[in-house]
N, C-alpha and C positions, 0 to 999 in steps of 0.2 A: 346792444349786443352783449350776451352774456359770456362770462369769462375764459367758459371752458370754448366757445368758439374762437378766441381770437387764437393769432400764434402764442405759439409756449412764449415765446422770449417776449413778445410784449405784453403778456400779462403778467408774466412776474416781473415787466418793470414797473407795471401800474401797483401792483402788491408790494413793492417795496419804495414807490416813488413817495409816500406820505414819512419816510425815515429816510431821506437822503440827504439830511441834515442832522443825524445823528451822531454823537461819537462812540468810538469803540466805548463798549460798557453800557451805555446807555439803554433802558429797556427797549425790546424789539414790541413790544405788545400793551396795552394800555389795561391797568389792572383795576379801571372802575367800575364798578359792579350796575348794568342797566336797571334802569327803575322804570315796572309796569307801566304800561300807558291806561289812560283814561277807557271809557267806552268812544264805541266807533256808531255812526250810525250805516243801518243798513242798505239804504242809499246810495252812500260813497264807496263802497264796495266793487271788486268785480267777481266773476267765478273765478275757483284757482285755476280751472283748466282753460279759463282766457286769458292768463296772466302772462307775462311775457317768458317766465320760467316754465310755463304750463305745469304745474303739479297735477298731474292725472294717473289715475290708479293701472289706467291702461297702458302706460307709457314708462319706457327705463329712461332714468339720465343719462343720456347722453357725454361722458367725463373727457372723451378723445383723450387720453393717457399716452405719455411718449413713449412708458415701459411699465407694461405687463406680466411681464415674471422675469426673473433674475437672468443674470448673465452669468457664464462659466469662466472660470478660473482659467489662467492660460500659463504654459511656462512658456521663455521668449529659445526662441530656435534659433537664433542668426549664427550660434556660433557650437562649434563639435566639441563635446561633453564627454571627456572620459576617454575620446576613442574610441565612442560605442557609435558615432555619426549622430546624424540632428534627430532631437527628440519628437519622434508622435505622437500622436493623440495619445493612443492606449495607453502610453506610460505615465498618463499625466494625472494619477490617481494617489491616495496618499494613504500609505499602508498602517496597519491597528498600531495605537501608539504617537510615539512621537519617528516612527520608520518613516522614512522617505524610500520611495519606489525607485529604479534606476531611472536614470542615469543618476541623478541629483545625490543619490546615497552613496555613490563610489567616488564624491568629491572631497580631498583629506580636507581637515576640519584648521580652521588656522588660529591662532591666535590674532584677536581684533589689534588693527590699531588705525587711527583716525586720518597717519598721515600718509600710509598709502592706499586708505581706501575712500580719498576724497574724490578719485577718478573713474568710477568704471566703467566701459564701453563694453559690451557686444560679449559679456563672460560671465561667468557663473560662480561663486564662492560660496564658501560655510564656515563663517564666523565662527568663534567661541565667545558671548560675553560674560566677563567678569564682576562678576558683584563690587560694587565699592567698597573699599577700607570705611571703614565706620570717622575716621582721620581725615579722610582725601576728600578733594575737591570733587564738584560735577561733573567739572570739566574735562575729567579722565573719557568719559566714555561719550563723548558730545562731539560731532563733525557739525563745523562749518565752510557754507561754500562747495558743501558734494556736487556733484554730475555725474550721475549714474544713468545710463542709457541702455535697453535692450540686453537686460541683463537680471540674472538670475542670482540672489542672494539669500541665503539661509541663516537663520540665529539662533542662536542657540545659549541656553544657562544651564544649568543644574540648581542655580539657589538665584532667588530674585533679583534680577539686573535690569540696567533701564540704559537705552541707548536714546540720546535725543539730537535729531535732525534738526538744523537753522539753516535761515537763509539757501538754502542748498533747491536743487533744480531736480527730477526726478520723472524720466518719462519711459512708455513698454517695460517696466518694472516687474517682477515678480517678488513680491517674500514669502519667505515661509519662515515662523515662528515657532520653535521648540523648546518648551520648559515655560520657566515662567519669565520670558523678556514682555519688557514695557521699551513699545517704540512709541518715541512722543516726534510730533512734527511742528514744529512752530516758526516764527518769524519771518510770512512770508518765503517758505517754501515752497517749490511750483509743485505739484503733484499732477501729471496728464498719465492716462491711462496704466494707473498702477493698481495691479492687483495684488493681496493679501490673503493669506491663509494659515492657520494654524487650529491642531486637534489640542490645544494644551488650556484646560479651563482658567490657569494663572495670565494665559498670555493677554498683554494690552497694549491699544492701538489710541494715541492722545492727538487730537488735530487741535493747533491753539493759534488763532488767528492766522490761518490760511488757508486756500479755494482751492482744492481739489477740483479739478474736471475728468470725469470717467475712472472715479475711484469704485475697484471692486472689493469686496471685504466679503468670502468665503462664497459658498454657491450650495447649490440643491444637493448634491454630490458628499461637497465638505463643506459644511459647517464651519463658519470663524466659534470654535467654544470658548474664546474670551469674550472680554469685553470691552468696547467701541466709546471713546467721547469723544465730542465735539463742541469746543467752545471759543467764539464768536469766529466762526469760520462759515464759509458761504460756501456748500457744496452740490455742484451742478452733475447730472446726469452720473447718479452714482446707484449700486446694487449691491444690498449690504444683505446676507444671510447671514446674522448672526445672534448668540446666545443671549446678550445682553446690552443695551447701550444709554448714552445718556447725553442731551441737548441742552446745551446751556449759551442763550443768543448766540444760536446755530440757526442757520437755514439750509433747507434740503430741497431740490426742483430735480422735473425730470427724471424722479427714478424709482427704483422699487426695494422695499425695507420691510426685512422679515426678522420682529425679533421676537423673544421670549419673553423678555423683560425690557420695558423704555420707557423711559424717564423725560418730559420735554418740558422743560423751564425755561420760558422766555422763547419760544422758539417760530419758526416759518415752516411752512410747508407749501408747496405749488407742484402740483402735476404730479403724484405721488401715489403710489400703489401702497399698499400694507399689508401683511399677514402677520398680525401680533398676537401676543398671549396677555400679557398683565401689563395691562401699559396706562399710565398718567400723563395726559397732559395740562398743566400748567403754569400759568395760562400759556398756550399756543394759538397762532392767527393758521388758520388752513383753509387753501383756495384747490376746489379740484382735484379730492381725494378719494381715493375708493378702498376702504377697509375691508377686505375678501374676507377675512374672519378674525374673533380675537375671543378669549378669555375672559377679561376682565377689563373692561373701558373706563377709563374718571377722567371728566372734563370739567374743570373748573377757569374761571374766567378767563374763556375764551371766544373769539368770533371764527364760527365755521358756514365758508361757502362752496357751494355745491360740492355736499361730502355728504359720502354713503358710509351709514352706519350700521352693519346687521345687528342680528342676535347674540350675544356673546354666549360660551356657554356656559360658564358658571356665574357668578353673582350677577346681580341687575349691572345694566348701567346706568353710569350715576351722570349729572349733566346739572352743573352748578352756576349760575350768576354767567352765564355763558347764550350768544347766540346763534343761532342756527336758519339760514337763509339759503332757500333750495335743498336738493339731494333727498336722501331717504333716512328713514330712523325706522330699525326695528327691532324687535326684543322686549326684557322687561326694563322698563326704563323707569329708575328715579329722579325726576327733576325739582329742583325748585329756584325760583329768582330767575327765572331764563326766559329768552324770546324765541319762537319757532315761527319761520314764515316761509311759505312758498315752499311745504316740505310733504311729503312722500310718509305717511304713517300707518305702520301694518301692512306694507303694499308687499314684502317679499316673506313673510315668515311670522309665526306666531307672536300677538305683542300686546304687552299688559304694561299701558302707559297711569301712571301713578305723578301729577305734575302739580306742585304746590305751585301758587305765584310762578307761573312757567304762561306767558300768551299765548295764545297761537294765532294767527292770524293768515286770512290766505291759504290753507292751509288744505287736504284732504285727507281724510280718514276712509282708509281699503278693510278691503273683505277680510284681512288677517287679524283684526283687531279683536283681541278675543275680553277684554275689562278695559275701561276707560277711567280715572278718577280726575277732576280739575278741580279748580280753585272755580266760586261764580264770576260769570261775566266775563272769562279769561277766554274763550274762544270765541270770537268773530272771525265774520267776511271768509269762514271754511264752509266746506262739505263733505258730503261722505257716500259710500255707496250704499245700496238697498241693506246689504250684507253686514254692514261693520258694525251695527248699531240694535241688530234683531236675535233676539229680543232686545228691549230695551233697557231692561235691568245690566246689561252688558257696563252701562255707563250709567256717573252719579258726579255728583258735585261734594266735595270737602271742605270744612266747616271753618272754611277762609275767609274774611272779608278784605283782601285787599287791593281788589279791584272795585270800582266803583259800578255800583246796582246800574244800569242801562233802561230798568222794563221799560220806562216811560218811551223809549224810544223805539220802541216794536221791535221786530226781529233780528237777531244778529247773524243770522247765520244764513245757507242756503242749503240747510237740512234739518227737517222739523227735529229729528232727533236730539242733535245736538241744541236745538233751542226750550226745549223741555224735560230733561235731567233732574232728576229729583233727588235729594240730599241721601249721600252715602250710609245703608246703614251701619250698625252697630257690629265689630268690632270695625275702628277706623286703622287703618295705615299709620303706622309712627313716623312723622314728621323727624329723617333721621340725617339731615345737611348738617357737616360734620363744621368746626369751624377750624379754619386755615388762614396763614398770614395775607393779608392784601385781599381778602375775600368779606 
């Protein structure tokens, strides 16, 4: 049974059950670079479209996804704001600026302090924080032990300040963020359904070693325009619209993540939607992902299953010492040192695959494949349709050796195209794998 069939909860216990002996800190992802395999014979092969993945040109994968496009922002209503009575929908928009729309903007503004705001139930507030003395301790602007429940909080700076949550509990939350505050959450804080917001490109949001469940961070509407980390914090059923973020042995399941810019070092992903722009990751492990669209993609050593990858639209994407089992790959794609199996190539959208020392294996090649380049002897046990290969100058071979020659052993493929490929002419493709640490 393939992954994306089981339930959500017990597939990402099986994607995290090989680290359940790990310690905090400890790599989430194995940074060894695969090494080519030998020739296969044609023989031991099956079609990819008998394979238990079925990779067929006719067929979409299947992802079953818990969440599909983001969730909205919500302010908590339990309790009457202003004396204007419980806030509706319509008010729940956030005006140019750092303006809050009523009610939330006719609440006087207070000055913070940690020891009566360790409690708040069922109310609404608007902070002032304070920048630290350049003298002073942390500890000035640091609650521990909060319980904030079903309630609405605002923050606010004028000069860069940093408020940091411990230990503290945190459930039907709203913030909103004004200026440039950095709210950091650590030490095993509970986070259940707290949403965030803020128009202020200084504002930032720090999660450090704790599990958020049904954390919302800005929506289609309003934009979070800071920027988001997370580091070794395990976050379940979250929807992040935001400008920017960055994963450091972070895990994300169950949810949907739209960013500009993201950064994922060392990280997880399970059950994941994405709409990104310039985004790197590695190395990242991803089970069950569907990329809607992005920018600019760089994967370096990482293992990716059942993960849909379109066309980006600006530069290639690049796919380094990384593997890729199931799902789809399209666009112009730079590879080298990588393995592809049981995958979907050219099937949704124009695609000019360029793949030094990259296998493929199992594999099919669709009608969208507009240039083909490999390394020899690097594709077996694939196929292709009538379409992806015609004419056949479409596809050539690079002046590779380091896979090992097979002729002796007849055909590799189960598409004559792909098994008669003639060396790439003249000008060749710059062999352009940049080199990075651990790679």
């Amino acid at each position: 049974m393939s992954a994306s069939a089981l339930p959500a909860r017990v597939a990402l216990t099986l994607l995290f059950v090989w680290c359940s002996g790990c310690r905090v800190g400890d790599p989430l992802v194995d940074q060894k670079e695969p090494r080519p395999p030998g020739g296969i014979n044609i023989a031991a092969c099956k079609r990819p479209e008998l394979e238990s993945e079925h990779a067929s040109c006719e067929t979409q994968a299947d992802l079953a996804l818990s969440l599909s496009a983001p969730k909205p922002l919500h302010w908590q209503i339990c309790n009457v704001m202003c004396g204007s009575g419980q806030l509706d929908g319509e008010t729940d928009d956030i005006g140019q600026g750092d303006t809050l729309a009523a009610p939330i903007a006719c609440l006087p503004t207070e000055a913070f302090d940690a020891a009566p705001s360790a409690s708040l139930m069922c109310t609404s507030k608007r902070f002032a924080i304070e920048p630290l003395p350049t003298t002073a301790t942390h500890a000035m602007n640091t609650i521990t032990g909060a319980r904030w429940q079903s309630s609405n909080i605002v923050l606010e700076a004028g000069a860069p300040a940093e408020l940091t949550i411990a230990g503290s509990a945190l459930s039907d939350v709203r913030l909103h963020l004004i200026g440039p505050v950095t709210v950091r959450f650590q030490d095993a804080t509970t986070l259940v359904r707290v949403s965030i917001s803020s128009p202020s490109a200084d504002a930032r949001v720090a999660l450090d070693e704790v599990d958020p469940e049904d954390l919302t961070i800005g929506d289609s509407d309003q934009p979070f325009a800071g920027h988001v980390t997370a580091r070794h914090s395990e976050i379940v059923e979250a929807s992040w619209v935001i400008e920017s973020g960055e994963l450091d042995s972070a895990s994300i399941s169950e949810a949907f993540v739209d960013a500009r810019d993201l950064v994922s070092n060392d990280g997880l992903l399970f059950d994941v939607t994405m709409t990104l722009g310039h985004a790197l990751f590695a190395p990242t492990a991803m089970e069950v992902v569907d990329i809607q669209s992005c920018e600019t993609l760089s994967i370096f050593g990482s293992e990716l299953g059942h993960v849909v990858i379109p066309r980006c639209t600006d530069e290639p994407t690049r796919i380094y010492a990384s593997k890729l089992t199931g799902g789809s790959l399209d666009g112009v794609v730079h590879g080298d040192s990588s393995k592809l199996d049981q995958v979907r190539l050219g099937q949704k959208e124009p695609s000019d695959l360029v793949l030094w020392a990259v296998s493929v294996t199992s594999s099919v090649f669709c009608n969208q494949i507009e240039s083909l380049k490999v390394s020899p002897s690097s594709v077996q046990c694939s196929s292709c349709t009538k379409r992806s290969l015609n004419p056949r100058d479409k596809g050539c071979l690079l002046p590779d050796d380091t896979f090992e020659l097979i002729e002796d052993l007849g055909r590799q493929n189960f598409c004559e195209e792909l098994d008669t490929l003639e060396r790439c002419p003249e000008p060749l493709p710059v062999r352009s794998r940049p080199f990075v640490d651990g790679l």
